[in-house]
N, C-alpha and C positions, 0 to 999 in steps of 0.2 A: 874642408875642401881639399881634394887631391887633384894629380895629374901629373902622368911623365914628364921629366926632365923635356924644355922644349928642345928642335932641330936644329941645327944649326943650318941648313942649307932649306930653298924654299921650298922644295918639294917635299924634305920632311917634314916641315912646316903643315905645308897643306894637306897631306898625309895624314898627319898627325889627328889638325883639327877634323877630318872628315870621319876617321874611326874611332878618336875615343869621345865625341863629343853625338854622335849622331843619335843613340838612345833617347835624351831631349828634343823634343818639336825645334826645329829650325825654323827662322822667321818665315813669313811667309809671303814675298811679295808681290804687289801688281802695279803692273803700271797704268799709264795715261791719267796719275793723280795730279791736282791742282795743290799746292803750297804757298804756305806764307809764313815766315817768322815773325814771330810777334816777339817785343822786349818789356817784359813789366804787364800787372794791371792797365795800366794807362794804355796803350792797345788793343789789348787782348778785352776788357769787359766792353767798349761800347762796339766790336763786331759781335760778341757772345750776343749780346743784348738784342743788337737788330734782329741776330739770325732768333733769337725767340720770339720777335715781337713780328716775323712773316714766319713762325710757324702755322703749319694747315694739320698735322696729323698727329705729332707727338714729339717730346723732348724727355729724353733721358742728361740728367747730371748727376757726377758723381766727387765726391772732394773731399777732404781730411778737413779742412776747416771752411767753415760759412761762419761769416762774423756780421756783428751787427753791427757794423760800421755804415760809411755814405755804400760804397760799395757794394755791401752786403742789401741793402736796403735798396738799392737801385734792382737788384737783381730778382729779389723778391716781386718787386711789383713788376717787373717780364713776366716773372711767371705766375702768378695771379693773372696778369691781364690775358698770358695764353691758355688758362685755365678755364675762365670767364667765355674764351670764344669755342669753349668745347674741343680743345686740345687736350690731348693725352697729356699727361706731365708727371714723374715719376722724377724723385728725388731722392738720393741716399749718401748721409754723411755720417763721419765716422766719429761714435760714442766718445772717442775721449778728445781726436781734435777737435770737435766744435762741442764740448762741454761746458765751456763758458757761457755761450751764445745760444744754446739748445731749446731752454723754456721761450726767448723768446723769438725762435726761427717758427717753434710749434705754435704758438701763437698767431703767429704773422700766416699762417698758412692754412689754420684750419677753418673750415668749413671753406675754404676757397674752390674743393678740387685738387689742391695738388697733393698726390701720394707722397709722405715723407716717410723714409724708413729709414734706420738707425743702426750702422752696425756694428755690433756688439756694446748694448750701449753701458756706462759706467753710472748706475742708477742707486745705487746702495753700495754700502762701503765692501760687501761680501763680492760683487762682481767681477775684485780680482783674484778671486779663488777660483772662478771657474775657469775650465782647461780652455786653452786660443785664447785669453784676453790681452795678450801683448803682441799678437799675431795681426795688424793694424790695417784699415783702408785706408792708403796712403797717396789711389790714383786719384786726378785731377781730368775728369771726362766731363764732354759736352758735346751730347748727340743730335741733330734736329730734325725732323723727318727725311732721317737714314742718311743724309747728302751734305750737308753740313757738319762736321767734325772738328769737336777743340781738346788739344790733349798737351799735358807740359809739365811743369811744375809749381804754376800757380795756382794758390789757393782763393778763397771768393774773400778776400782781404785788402784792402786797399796797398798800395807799394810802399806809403810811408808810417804803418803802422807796424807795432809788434806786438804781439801778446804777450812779451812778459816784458817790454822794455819802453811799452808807450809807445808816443808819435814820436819818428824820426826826421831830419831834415833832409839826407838824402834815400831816393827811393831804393830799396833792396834791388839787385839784379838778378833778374830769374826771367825763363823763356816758354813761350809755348807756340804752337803749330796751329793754325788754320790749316784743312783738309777739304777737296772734292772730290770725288773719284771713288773708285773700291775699296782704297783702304779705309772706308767711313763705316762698311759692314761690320767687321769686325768692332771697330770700335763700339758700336752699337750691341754689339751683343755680350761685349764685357760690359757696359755698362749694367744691360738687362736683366744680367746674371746677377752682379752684387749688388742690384737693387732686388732680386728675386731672394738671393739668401739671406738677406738681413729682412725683408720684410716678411719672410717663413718664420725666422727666429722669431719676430714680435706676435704672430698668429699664425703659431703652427696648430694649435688646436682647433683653429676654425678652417683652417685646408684640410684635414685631418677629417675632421664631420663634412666637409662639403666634397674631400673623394668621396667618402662613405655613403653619400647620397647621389653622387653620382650615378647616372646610367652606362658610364664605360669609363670606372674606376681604372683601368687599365692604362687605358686613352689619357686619363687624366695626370694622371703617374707619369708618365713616361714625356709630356708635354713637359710635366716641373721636372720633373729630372731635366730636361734638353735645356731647362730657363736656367739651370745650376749653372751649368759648365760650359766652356768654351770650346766648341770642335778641333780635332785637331787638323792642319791643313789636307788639304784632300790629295794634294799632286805628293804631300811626306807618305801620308797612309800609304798609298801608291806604292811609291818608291821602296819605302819599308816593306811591302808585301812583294817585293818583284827581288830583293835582296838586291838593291843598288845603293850606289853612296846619296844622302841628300843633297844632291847639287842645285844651285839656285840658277832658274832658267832666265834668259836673257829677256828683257823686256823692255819696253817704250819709253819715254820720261812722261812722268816724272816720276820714277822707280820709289815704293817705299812700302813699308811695311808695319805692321800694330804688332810690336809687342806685351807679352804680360808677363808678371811673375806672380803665383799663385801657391795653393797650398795643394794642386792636384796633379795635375799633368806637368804644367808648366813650372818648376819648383824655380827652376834653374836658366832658364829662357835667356832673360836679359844677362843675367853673367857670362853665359858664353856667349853670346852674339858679341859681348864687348872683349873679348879674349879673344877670338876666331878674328874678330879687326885686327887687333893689334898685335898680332901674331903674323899677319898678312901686310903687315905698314912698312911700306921700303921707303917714306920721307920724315911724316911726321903722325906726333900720336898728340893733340891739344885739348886736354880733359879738364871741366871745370865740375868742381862740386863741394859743397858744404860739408860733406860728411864725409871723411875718408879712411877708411879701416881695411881695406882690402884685406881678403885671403891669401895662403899662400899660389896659387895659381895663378892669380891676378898682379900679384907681384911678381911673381917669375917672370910673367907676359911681358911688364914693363923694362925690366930690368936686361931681358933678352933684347927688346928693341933697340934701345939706350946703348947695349953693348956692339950691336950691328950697325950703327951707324944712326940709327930713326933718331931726330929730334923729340924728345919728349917732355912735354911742359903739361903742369898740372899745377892750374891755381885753383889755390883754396883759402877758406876763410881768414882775413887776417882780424877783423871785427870779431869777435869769439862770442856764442850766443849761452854754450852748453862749456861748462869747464872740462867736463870730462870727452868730450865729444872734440874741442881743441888738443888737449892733451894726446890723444889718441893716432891725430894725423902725426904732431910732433914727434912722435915717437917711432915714426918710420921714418922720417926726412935721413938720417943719418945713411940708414940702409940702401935708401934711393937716391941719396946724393952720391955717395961714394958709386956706384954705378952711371952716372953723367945722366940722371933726369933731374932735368931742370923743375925746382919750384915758385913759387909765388904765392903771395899772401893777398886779400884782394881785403884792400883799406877805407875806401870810402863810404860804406854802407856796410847792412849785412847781406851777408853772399847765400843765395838761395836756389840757385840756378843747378840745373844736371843735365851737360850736356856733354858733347863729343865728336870732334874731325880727328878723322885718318884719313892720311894723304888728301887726292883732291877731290874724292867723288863718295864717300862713307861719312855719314854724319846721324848723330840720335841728340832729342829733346825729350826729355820727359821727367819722371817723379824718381826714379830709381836714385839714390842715393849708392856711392861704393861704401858700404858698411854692413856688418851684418844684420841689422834692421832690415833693411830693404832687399839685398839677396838671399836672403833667407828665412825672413819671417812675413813681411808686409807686402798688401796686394798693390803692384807697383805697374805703371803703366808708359810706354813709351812710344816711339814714333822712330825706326831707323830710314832714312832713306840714303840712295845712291843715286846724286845727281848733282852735277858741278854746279851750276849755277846756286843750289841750295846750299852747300858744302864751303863756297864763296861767299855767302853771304855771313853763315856762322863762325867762319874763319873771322871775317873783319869787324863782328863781335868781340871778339876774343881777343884780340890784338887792340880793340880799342879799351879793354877793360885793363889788359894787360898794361897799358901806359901808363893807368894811374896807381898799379901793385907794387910792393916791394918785392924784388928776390929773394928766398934765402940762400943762403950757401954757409959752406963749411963753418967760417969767421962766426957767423951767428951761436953757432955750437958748439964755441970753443968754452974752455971748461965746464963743460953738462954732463960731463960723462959718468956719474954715477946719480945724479939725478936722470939722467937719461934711462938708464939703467931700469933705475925704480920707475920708472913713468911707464914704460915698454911693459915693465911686469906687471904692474896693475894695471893697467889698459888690458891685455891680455889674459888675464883673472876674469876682469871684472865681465869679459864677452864673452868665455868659456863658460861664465856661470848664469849668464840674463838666456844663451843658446841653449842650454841645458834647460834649465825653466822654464821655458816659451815653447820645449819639446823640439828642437833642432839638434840632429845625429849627426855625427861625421865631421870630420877634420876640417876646420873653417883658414 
């Protein structure tokens, strides 16, 4: 990952973010949407649940894991029972997160009606030879005829479960967004897509013969192409084609917008929407996430705010789930303390959550992890919106998780310095070489 030294004054700032970031799709948003945070399973499934069981037309869901859990099995029979009343119902999880759980999700679902596709699934021990198999569906979507929208970072897993750790006694912290409004479009059409490409991969030989019998092959072509991908927004095309800068036009509350990160247009989406905030933060920058490896650009960002005055707190796992995945964040604390960003370790559970306020009115929910899994290989899905009341509410999440964290600081780090060293460097190795593998160019 590259990018110029940031400005130091705002207008280079803004500047800045306008011409070297404008090649990628800028979010896109609209207003007069309805919002809810949701905290945990324990909210989020029994509204998912209703909104399936009044669906009338169709439901698209999409998830890295569906487990067989209470949870999982509640959800199942939603969607059997909207299957039953001749509801469209298309379903796509991803090959290795719910590889546990898989024979018997296909079980629970077939001859029901509900389309279940799989993507990229890990079915033979060879499947990690093929090219993209670390390239991962990582979003957490839930569409219900078109108006209904669930997006976050929860997966269809109960809160006090782990898959590699058992039943826990306190539930994980993780968030996701209830939607009404136009940003429900979009989401619906990311779903449509990677339920369209993963269910091409399992029968591309029978679209294959059924273009070919097709009466307007052409027509039909051009329909799965449009089901592949995600439009790009129409007011960027615009812009782009008039040679003006992407500016984001003023709109209504409740302001928000679907972001993606993908393997096509959108590579780079969510990482700069979160660089272009925090690059633009004159109070505070309050980022929570499990996995934290940033690029160097992402740290500049941070490290610029920090120096200019911006509050910047970032809690992350103090429950450690992945050794190498703990070791990774540790390995930058030194770099970002000694620059005045405050950290924290969050202790009472494991920390599953990816979210983020700047200042009072910029706030995202969603799958995105900051590491290179998720900005640069996995299809990652988010929710930014700009609107106090929202930005309020996620704040005093964050402050109330904050009570129960430890800090770190300097003291913590005292004599680490040449295991710090070696930790930095194999962390660093070892992402150079999974990014290289996985077919990821360019300075991360």
């Amino acid at each position: 990952m590259s990018g110029r030294p940031a400005a130091d004054e705002a207008g280079g700032l803004e500047q800045e973010s306008l011409l070297s970031w404008h090649a990628q799709p800028s979010p896109e948003f609209s207003g007069g949407n309805q919002l809810q945070l949701l905290r945990g399973g324990d909210e989020l499934f029994p509204l998912q649940t209703a909104a399936i069981a009044g669906a009338l037309r169709e439901v698209w869901l999409a998830t890295y894991i569906f487990h067989d859990d209470e949870a999982g099995q509640a959800l199942v029979a939603a969607l059997r029972a909207a299957a039953a009343r001749r509801v469209r119902v298309r379903v796509v999880v991803d090959g290795f997160g719910s590889k546990a759980s898989l024979a018997w999700l296909q079980a629970q679902l077939e001859g029901s009606g509900v389309a279940l596709a799989v993507f990229r699934p890990i079915d033979r021990w060879y499947s990690w030879l093929q090219p993209g198999q670390l390239r991962r569906l990582h979003q957490k979507l839930c569409v219900v005829d078109g108006e209904q929208g669930f997006v976050g970072g929860i997966n269809i897993i109960g809160d006090r479960m782990d898959l590699n750790h058992g039943a826990t006694e306190q539930p994980r912290l993780d968030f996701a967004v209830a939607l009404h409004g136009p940003a429900v479009l979009p989401m619906e059409q990311a779903a449509r897509a990677v339920w369209t490409r993963a269910w091409l991969g399992r029968d591309f030989g029978e679209e294959l013969r059924a273009l070919v019998r097709s009466p307007e092959p052409l027509s039909r072509l051009r329909r799965l192409v449009q089901g592949l991908r995600m439009p790009r927004p129409t007011w960027l095309r615009r812009r782009q084609r008039e040679g003006e800068p992407a500016l984001q036009p003023e709109l209504e509350p409740v302001c928000a917008a679907f972001v993606l990160r993908d393997n096509l247009r959108q590579r780079r989406t969510i990482e700069r929407a979160y660089i272009d905030a925090i690059r633009a933060a004159r109070e505070r920058v309050d980022l929570i996430t499990p996995y934290f490896y940033p690029g160097h650009a992402f740290r500049r960002a941070l490290r610029d705010a920090a120096r200019r005055g911006v509050r910047v707190r970032l809690l992350l796992q103090g429950k450690v789930d992945y050794l190498l995945a703990g070791m990774a964040a540790q390995a930058l604390y030194t770099e970002l303390l000694g620059h005045g960003v405050e950290i924290f370790e969050y202790t009472p559970a494991f920390l599953h959550a990816k979210v983020c306020v700047v200042d009072e009115s910029w706030a995202t929910v969603g799958s995105s992890n900051i590491d290179p899994l998720s900005l640069l290989l996995n299809l990652e899905a988010n929710v930014i919106v700009r609107d106090a009341d929202f930005s309020r509410a996620l704040a005093a999440e964050f402050e109330q998780a904050l009570q129960v964290s430890r800090q770190v600081d300097q003291r913590h780090l005292q004599g680490q310095g040449l295991r710090a060293m070696f930790s930095r460097a194999l962390v660093a190795w070892a992402a150079y070489v999974y990014l290289r593998v996985a077919g990821a160019a360019g300075r991360y």
